[in-house]
Every structure is written in structure tokens, then in C-alpha cells.
N, CA, C and O of each residue as an XYZ file, in Angstrom:
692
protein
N      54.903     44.327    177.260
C      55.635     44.074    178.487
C      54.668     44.151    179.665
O      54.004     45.140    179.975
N      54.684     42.957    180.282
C      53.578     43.369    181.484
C      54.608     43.917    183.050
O      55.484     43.186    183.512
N      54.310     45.090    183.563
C      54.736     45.940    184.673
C      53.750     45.883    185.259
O      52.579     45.796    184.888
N      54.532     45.966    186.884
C      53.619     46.357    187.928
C      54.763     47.768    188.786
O      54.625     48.009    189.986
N      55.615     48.393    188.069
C      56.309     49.435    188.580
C      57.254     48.816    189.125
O      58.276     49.432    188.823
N      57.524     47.879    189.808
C      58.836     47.723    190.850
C      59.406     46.437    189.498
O      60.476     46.656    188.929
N      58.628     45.254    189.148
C      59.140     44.475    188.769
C      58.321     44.203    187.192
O      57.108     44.408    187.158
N      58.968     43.787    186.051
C      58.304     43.647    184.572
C      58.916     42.494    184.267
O      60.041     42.119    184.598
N      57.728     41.706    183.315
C      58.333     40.455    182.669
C      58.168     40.645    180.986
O      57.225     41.229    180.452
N      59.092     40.134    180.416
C      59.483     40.770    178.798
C      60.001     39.102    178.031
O      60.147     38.019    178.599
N      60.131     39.366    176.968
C      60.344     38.228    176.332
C      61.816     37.770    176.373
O      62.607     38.713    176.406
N      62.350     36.577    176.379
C      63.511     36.447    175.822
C      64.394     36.734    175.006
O      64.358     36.299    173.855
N      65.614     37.737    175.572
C      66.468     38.016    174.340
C      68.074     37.502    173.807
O      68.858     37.142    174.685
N      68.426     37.489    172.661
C      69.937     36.814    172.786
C      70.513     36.878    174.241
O      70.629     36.017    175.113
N      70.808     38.114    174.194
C      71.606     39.081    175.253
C      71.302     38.291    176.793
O      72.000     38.401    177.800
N      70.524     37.784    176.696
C      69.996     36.649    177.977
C      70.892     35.006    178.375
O      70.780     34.265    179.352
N      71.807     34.903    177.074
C      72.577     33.888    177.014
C      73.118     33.746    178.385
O      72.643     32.906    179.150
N      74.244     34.653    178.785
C      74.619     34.141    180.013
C      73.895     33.547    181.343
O      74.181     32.602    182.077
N      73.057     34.300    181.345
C      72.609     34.292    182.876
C      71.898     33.179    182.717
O      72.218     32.177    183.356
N      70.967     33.162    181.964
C      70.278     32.044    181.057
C      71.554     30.761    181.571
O      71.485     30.133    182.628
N      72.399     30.643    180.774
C      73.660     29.575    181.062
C      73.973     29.030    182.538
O      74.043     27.848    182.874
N      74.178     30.394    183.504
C      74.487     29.804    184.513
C      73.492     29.570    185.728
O      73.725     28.987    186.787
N      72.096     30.298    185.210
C      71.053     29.207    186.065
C      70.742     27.769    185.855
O      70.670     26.836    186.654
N      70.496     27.872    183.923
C      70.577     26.373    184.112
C      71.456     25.150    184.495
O      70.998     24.029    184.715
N      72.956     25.538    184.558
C      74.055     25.168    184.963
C      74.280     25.419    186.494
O      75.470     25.326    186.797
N      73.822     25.580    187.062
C      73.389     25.393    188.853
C      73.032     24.276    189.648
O      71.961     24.201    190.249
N      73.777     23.542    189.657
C      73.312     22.110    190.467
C      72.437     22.036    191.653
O      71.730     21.083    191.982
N      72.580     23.163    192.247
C      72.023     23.345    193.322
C      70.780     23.606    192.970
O      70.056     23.260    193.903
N      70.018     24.145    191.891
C      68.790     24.418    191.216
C      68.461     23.089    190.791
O      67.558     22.734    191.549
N      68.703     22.203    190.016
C      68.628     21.142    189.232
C      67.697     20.373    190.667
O      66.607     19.919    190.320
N      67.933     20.259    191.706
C      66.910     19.265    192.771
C      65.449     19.951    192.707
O      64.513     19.224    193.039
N      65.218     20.998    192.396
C      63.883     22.008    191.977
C      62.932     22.019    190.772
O      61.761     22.399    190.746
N      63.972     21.329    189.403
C      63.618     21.323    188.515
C      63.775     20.027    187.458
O      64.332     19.030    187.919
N      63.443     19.999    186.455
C      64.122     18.762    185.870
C      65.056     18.255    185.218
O      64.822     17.275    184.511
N      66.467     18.856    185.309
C      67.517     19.601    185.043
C      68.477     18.043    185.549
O      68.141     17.658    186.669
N      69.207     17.463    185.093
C      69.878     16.000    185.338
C      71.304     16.428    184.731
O      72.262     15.917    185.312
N      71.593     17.265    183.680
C      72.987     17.205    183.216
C      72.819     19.169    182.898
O      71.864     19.944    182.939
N      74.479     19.342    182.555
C      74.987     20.689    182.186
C      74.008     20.852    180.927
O      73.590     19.998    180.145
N      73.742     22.475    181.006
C      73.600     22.503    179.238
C      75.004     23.213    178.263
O      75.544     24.124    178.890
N      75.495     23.000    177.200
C      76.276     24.045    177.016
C      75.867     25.238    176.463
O      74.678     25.429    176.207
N      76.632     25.976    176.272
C      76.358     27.805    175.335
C      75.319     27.484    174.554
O      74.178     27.896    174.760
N      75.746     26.509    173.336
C      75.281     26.332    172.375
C      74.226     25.681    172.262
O      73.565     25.895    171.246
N      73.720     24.675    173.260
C      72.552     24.393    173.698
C      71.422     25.496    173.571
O      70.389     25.622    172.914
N      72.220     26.347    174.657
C      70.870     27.580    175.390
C      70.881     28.705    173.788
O      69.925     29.343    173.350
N      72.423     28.616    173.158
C      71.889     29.972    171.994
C      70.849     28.967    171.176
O      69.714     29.442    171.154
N      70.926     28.168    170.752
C      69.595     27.103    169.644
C      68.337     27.732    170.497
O      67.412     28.500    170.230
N      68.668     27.192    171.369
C      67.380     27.691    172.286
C      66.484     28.890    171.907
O      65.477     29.002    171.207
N      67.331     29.857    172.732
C      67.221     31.100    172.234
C      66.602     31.428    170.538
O      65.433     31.654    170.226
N      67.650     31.370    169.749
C      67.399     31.316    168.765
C      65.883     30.658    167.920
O      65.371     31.173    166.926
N      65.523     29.747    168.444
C      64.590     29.308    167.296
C      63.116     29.450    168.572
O      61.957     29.075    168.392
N      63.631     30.025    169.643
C      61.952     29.609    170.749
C      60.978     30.889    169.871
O      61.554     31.706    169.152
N      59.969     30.898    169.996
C      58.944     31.619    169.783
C      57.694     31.454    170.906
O      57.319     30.364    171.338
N      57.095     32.832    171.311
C      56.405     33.533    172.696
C      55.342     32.929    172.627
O      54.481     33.221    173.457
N      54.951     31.501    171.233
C      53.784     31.225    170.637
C      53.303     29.839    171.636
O      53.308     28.654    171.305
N      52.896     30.450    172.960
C      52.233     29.341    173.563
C      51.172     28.028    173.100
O      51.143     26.803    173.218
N      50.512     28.892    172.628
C      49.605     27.988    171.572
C      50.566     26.460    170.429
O      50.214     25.288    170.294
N      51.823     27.217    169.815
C      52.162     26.338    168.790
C      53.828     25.464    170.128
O      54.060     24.258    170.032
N      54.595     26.287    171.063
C      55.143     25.700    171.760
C      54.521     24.811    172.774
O      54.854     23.628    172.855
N      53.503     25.421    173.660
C      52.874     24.887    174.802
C      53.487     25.385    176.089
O      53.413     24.819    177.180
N      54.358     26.988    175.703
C      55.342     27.254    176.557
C      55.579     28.139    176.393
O      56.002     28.412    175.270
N      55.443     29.390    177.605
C      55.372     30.743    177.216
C      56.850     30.803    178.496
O      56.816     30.293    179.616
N      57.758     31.395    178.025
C      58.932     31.589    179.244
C      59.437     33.223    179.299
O      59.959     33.756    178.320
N      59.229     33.861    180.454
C      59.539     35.129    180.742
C      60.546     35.473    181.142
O      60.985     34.683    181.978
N      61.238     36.396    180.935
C      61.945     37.059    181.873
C      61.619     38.200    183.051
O      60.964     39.192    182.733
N      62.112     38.022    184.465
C      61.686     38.215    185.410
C      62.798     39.533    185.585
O      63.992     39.268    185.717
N      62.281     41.098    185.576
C      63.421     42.140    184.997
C      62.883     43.234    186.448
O      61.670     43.339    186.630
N      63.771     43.923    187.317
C      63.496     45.055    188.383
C      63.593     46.507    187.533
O      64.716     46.666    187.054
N      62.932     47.269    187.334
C      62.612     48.576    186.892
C      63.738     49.309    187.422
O      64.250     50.108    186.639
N      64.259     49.211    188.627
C      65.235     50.082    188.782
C      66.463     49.783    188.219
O      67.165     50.680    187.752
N      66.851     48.442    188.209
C      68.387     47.951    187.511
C      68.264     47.722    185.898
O      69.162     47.681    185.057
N      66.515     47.556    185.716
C      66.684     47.490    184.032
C      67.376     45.531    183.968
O      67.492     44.916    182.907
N      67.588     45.168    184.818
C      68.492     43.645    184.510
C      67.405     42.506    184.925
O      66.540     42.575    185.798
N      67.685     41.520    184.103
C      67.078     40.243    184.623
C      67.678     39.324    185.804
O      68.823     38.873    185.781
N      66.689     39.097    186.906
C      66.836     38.407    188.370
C      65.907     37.279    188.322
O      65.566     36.751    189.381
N      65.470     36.864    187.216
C      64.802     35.483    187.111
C      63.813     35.006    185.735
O      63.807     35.819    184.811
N      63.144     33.981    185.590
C      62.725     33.340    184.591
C      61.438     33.092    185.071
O      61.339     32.947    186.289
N      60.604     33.024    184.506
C      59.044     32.547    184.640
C      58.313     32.045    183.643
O      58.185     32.768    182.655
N      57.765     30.926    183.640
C      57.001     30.467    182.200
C      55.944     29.799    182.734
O      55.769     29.292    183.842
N      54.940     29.923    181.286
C      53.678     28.683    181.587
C      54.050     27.675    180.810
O      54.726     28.075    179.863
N      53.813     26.065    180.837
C      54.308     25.017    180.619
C      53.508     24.307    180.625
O      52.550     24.823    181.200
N      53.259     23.192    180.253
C      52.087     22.028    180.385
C      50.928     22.887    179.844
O      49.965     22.948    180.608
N      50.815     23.594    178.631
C      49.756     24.303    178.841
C      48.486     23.661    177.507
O      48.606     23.408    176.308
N      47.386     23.596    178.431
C      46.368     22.918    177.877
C      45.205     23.411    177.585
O      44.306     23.451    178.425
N      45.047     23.898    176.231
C      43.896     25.004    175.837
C      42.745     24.273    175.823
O      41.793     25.053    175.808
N      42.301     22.828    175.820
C      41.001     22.743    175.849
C      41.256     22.471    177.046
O      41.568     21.297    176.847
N      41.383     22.607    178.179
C      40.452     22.288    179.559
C      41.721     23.619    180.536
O      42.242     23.448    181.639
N      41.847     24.707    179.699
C      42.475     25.940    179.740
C      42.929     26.009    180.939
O      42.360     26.712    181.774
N      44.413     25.044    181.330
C      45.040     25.196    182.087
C      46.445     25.191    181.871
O      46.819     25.070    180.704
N      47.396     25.312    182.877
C      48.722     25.799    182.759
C      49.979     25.506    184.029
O      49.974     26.017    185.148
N      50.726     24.809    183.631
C      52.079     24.697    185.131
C      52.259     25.626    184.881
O      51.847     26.131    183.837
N      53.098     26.347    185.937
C      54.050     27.144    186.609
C      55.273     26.849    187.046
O      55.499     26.057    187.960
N      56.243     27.568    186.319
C      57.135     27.534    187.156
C      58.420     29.002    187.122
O      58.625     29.692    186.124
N      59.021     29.149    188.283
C      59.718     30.431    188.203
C      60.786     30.060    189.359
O      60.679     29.446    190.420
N      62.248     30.921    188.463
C      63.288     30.865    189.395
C      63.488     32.320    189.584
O      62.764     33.076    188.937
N      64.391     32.818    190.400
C      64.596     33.882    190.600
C      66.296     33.870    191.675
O      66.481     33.287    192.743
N      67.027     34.509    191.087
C      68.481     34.424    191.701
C      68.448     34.668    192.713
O      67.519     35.261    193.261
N      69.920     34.095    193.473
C      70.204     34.224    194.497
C      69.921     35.014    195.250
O      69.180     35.107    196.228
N      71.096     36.070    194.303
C      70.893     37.316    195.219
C      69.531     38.144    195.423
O      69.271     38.863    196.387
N      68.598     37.849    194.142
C      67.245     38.633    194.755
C      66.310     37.655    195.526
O      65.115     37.941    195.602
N      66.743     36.622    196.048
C      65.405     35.960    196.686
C      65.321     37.078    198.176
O      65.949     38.004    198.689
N      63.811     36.049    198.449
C      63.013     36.872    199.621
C      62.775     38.139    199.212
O      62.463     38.872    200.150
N      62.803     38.560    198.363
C      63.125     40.595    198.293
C      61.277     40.596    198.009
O      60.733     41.688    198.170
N      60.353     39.359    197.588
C      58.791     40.012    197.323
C      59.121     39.449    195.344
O      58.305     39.078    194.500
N      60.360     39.597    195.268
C      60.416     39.485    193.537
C      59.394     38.716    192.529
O      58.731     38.981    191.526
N      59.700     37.414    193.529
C      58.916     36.380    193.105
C      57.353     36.347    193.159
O      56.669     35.829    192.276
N      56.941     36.847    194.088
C      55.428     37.049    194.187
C      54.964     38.205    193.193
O      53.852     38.037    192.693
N      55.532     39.138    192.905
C      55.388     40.039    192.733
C      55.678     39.778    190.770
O      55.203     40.574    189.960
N      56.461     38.627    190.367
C      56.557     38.236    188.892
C      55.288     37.642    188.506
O      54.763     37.927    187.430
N      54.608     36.577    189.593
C      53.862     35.632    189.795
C      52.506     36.377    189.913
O      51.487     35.878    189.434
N      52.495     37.878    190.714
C      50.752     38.183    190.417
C      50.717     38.345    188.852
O      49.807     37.793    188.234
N      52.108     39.415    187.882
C      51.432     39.435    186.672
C      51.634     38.684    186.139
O      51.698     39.139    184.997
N      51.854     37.478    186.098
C      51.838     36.103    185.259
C      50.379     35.513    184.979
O      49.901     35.058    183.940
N      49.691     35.714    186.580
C      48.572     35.239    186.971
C      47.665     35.943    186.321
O      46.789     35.267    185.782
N      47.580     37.458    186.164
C      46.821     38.305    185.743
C      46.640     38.498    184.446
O      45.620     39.003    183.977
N      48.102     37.916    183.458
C      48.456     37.626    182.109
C      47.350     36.431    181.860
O      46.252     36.509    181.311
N      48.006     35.310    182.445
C      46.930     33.889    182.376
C      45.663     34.402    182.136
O      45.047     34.396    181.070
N      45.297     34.882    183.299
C      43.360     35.105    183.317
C      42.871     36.013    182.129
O      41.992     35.615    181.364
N      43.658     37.642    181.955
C      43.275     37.726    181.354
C      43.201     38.127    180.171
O      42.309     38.847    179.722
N      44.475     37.529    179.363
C      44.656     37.264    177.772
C      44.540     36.010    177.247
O      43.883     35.772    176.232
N      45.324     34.940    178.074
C      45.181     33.727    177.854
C      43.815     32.710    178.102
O      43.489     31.699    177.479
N      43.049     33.493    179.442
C      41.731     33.037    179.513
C      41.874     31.666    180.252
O      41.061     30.741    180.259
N      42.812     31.724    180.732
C      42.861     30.098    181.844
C      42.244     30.305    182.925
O      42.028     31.280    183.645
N      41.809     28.421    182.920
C      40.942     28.521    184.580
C      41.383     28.049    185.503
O      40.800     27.924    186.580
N      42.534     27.688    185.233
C      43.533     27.473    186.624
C      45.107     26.982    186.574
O      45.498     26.205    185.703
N      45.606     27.292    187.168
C      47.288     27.807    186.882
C      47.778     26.204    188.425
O      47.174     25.908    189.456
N      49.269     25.521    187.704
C      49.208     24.485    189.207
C      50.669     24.596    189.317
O      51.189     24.789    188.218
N      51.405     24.540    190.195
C      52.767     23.863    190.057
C      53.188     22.503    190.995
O      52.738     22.281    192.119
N      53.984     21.804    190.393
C      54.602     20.717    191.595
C      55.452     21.344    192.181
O      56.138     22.204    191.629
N      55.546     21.029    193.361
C      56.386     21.499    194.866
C      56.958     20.797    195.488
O      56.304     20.211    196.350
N      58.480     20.481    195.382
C      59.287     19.562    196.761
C      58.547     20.370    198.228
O      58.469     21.560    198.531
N      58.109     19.202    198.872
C      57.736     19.344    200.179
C      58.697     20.413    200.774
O      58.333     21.503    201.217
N      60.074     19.915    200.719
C      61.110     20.611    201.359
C      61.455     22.128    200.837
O      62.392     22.683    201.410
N      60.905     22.704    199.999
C      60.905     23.938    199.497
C      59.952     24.980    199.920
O      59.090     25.563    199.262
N      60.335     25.107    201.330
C      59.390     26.229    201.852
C      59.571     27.192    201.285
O      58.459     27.709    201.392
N      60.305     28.042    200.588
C      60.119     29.427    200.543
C      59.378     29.705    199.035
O      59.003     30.788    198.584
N      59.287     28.214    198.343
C      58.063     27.981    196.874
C      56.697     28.009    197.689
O      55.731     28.771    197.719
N      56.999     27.021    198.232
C      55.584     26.749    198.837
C      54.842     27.944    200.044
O      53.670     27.818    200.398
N      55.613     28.905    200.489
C      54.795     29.739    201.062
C      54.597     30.963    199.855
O      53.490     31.477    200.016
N      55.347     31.587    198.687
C      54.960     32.244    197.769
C      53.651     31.954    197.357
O      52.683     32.715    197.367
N      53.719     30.594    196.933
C      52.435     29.948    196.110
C      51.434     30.138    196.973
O      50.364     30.550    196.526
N      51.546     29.937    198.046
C      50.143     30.260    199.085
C      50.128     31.330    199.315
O      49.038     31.719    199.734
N      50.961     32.133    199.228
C      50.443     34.183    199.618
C      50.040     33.994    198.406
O      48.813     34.086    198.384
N      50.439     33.793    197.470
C      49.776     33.999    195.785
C      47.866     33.804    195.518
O      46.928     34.249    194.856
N      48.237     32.747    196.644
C      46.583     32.408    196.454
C      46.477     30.673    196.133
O      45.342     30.206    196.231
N      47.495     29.803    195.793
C      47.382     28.636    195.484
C      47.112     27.873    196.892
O      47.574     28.241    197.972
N      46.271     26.731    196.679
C      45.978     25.864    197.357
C      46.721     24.599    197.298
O      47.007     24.169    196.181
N      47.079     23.931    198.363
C      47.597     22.251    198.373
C      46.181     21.193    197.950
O      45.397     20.664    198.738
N      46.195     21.110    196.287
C      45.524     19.982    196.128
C      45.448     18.579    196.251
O      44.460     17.863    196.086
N      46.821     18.206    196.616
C      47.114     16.743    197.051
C      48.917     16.426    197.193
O      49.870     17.158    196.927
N      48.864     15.174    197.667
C      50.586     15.387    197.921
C      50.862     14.190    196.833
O      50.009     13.312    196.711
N      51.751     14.168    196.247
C      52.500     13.320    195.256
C      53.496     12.515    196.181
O      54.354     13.155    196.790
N      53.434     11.312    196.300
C      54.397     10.410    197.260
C      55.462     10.167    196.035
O      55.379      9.994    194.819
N      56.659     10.260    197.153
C      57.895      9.912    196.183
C      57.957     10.845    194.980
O      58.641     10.385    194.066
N      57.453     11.956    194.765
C      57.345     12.257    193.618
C      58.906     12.625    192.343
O      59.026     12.391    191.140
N      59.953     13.342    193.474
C      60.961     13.719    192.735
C      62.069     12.952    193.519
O      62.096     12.812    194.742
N      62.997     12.466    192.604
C      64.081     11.829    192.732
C      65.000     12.738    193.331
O      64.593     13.860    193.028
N      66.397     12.870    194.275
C      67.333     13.611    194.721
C      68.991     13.113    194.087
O      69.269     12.035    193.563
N      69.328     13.542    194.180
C      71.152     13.415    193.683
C      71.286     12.272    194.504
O      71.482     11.218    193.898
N      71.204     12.204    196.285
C      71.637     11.407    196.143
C      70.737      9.926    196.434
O      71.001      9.215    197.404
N      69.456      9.532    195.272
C      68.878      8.524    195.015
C      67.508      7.930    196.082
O      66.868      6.882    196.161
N      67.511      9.316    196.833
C      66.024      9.219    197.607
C      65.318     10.310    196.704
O      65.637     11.182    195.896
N      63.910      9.650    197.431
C      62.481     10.564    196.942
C      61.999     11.371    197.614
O      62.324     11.223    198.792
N      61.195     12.394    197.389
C      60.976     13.377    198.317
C      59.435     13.796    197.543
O      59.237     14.190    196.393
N      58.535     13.558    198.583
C      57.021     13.768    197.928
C      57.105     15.426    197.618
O      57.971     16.179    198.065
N      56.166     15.737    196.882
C      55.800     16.855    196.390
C      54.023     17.569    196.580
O      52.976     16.923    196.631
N      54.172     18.794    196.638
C      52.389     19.110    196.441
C      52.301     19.392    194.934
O      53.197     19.670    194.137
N      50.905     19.237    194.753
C      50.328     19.675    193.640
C      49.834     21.306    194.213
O      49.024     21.422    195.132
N      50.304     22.209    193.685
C      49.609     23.501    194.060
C      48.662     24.405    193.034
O      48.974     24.727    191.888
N      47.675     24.667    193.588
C      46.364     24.881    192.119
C      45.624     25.970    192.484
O      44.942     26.180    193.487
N      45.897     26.735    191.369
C      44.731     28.090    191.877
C      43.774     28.445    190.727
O      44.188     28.617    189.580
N      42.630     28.539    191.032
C      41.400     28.821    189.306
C      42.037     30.155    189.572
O      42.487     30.627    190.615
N      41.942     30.726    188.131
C      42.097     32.120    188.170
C      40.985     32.343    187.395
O      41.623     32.730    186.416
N      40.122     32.397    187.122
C      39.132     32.947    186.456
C      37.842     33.227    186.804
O      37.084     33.756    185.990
């Protein structure tokens, strides 16, 4: 389990079904991510059920984002796109409603970063960013990520406009 005292990220467990359910079932999330339709129960238990922590054989390590004092999960974090010969990795992390702004997110995101560098041995960690998502895009920069370029048009919206995106990139090694 990697801790930093206030906040720990741990593996996926059954018991994660719900919450699991109704983030991905959040429409209002879905413009953030690549999320186009509902999932059902039974979707997310398969899920559950057959994922394994085996980045190497998935290409996809997904965390749970857990506060030391409540013991409960307030968000998700994974590496994705992940590419062992030129040892890099997307990012991406949600974190609920009710705990945004609280530091949560930065604070999931240093030991993710610190995981990356140094078990996984990556040399640089990136995520895509809707322009319009300031409160991603200033995390990622207290984090330490840089704006490597802007993606025109990059993500589609509900209702059928585009909205460029950054590429955000940090070496960690």
C-alpha cells in the first residue's frame, strides 16, 4: 500500500463495486474522460473480477485513492498507455465531489509519481487535459508537469463541439 499519512492508494476490491458504478455512471465526468455510454453492475463486477495489478501483462495499473482518517475510497488513479520500452505512462485520476480541492488529488498524484519512478522505473508520466479543466490543469502543474503542446480540437463535447486539450508531461526520473 503506498501512504503518505493523510491519503493511501491500495488495489481494487469487490467491495469497490458501487462507488466504482456511480463514478463511471456520471455524465458530468464522461466530458473528462472517454466514457460515451452507462456501464452496468455487471459490466464493472467482470471488471473487477478478472483485472489484475499486472501492469506489465494489462498496460494498466488502476488505484484506489483511500483518506487514512475515513478508511473509505474518494477516488481512482491509474497508469494507462503504459510503455515499457521507451518507459512511459498516461495518467489519469478522478476524485469525488465531495473531496475535491481538499489537496486529495495532488497528494494521490505525488505517490503515484514516486511509485512510477521508483518501482516501475519510468521516465516520464503525461496526461491529456481539456483546456477548460482548470482545476486538472493547475494540480498537474503544482505536481510538477509541464504544457508540452496543445492538441487542437482534441476532445469531442455532448453537445458536438471540440475543445483543444494539453499534452501535460513530467520526466520523473
Amino acid at each position: 500500500m503506498l501512504d503518505n499519512g493523510k491519503v493511501y492508494l491500495r488495489a481494487l476490491e469487490p467491495t469497490d463495486i458501487d462507488v466504482i458504478h456511480r463514478w463511471e455512471n456520471d455524465c458530468d465526468l464522461w466530458r473528462f474522460g472517454c466514457a460515451t455510454a452507462p456501464f452496468s453492475r455487471h459490466q464493472i463486477w467482470e471488471y473487477l473480477k478478472n483485472y489484475t495489478a499486472d501492469i506489465f501483462a494489462q498496460k494498466q495499473l488502476r488505484m484506489m485513492v483511500c483518506l487514512k482518517t475515513a478508511d473509505n475510497a474518494v477516488g481512482m488513479i491509474d497508469l494507462f498507455d503504459f510503455d515499457p520500452v521507451n518507459r512511459r505512462a498516461a495518467v489519469g485520476l478522478l476524485i469525488d465531489r465531495e473531496y475535491q480541492r481538499q489537496g486529495i488529488g495532488g497528494d494521490a498524484m505525488a505517490l503515484l509519481l514516486e511509485y512510477a519512478r521508483d518501482v516501475l522505473h519510468l521516465h516520464q508520466v503525461y496526461a491529456v487535459v481539456a483546456v477548460d479543466n482548470a482545476p486538472s490543469l493547475w494540480m498537474f502543474e503544482k505536481a510538477g508537469f509541464r504544457n508540452a503542446g496543445t492538441l487542437h480540437d482534441w476532445l469531442l463535447r455532448a453537445d458536438g463541439g471540440y475543445v483543444d486539450a494539453l499534452q501535460m508531461q513530467l520526466i520523473v526520473d
